[in-house]
C-alpha positions in Angstrom: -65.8 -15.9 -41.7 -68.2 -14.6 -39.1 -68.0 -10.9 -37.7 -69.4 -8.9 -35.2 -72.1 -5.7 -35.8 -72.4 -3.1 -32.7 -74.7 -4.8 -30.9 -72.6 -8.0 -30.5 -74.7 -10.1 -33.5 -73.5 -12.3 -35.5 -73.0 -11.0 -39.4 -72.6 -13.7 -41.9 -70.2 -13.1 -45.3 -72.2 -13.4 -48.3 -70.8 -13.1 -52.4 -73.4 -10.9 -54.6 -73.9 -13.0 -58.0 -71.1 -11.1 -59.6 -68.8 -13.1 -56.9 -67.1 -9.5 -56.1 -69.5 -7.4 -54.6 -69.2 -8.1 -51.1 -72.3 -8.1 -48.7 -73.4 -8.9 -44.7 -76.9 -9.8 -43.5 -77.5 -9.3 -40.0 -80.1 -11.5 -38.2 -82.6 -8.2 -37.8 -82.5 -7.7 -41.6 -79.4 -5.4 -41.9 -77.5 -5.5 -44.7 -73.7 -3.8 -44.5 -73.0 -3.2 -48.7 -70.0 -2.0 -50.2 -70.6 1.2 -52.0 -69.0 0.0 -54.9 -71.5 -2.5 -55.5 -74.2 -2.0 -58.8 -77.2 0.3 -58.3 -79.0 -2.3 -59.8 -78.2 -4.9 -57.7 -78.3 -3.2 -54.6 -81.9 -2.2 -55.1 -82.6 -5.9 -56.1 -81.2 -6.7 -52.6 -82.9 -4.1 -50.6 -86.6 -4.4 -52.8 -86.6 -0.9 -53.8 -87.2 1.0 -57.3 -85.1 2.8 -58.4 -85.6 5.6 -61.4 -84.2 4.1 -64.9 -83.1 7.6 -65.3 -80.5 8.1 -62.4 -76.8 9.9 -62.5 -75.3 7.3 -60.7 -74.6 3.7 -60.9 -73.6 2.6 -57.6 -75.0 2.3 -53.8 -72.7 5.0 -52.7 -74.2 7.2 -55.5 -77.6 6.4 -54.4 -76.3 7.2 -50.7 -74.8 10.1 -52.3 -77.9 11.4 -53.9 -80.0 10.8 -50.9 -77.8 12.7 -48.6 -77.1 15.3 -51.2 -74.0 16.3 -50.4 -70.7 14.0 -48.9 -71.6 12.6 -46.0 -69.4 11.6 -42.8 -69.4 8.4 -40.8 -72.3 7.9 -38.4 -74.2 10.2 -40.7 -78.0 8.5 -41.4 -80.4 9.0 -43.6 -84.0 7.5 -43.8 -85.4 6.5 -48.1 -87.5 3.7 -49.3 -88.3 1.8 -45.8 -84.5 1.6 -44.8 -81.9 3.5 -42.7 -79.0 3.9 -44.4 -75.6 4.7 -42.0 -72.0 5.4 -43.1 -70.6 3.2 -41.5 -66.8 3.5 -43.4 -65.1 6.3 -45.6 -61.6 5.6 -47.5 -60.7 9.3 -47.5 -64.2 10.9 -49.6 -65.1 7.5 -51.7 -68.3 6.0 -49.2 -66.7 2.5 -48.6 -69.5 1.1 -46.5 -72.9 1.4 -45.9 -75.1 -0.5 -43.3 -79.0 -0.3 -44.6 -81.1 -1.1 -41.9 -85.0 -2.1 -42.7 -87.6 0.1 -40.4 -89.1 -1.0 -37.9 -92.5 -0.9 -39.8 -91.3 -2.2 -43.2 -90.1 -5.4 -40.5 -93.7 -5.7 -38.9 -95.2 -5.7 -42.5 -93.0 -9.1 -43.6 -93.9 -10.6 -40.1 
C-alpha cells in the first residue's frame, strides 16, 4: 500500500522484524513509527543509543521523555540527529511519530 506524507511523497509500508510493529520510510529519510513499537528497535532503526537504564520501553516513551511532559500534535522536538513530530494522538497514548534525520546528519551519509 502506498500513502502520501505532506509534501506529496511517496511513503512505502514496511513490517519491523516482529511483523507487528508497523513503520514508513520516506524517500528523504523520514521514518513515521508507531509509538508502540520497542525502544530497542526503534533506536536500531534510527542508529541512536539509548541508556540500558531508561524508565520506558517504547518510542512514545522515549518521545515522552524527550518532551518531558505530554505532548500535542504538531509538537517537535530535536535529540540524537533527528526531528521528532507528533504527528497522531488516540486521546493521551502518542500513536504516531514522524522522525525526521537533520539536515546535517543527511549531509554526513552523503
Amino acid at each position: 500500500m502506498w500513502l502520501l506524507d505532506r509534501s506529496g511523497k511517496a511513503l512505502l509500508w514496511l513490517l519491523g522484524q516482529r511483523g507487528d510493529a508497523e513503520e514508513k520510510v520516506s524517500e528523504d529519510g523520514s521514518f513515521l513509527i508507531s509509538g508502540w513499537m520497542p525502544a530497542l528497535e526503534f533506536a536500531e532503526l534510527l542508529k541512536i543509543s539509548l541508556p540500558s537504564s531508561r524508565q520506558y520501553q517504547t518510542c512514545a516513551g522515549f518521545v515522552l521523555h524527550e518532551f518531558g511532559a505530554i505532548p500535542n500534535v504538531g509538537d517537535r522536538i530535536e535529540s540524537h540527529d533527528w526531528q521528532f513530530e507528533i504527528v497522531d494522538l488516540d486521546g493521551r497514548r502518542i500513536d504516531k511519530v514522524l522522525a525526521t534525520p537533520l539536515r546535517n546528519q543527511m549531509a554526513s551519509k552523503a
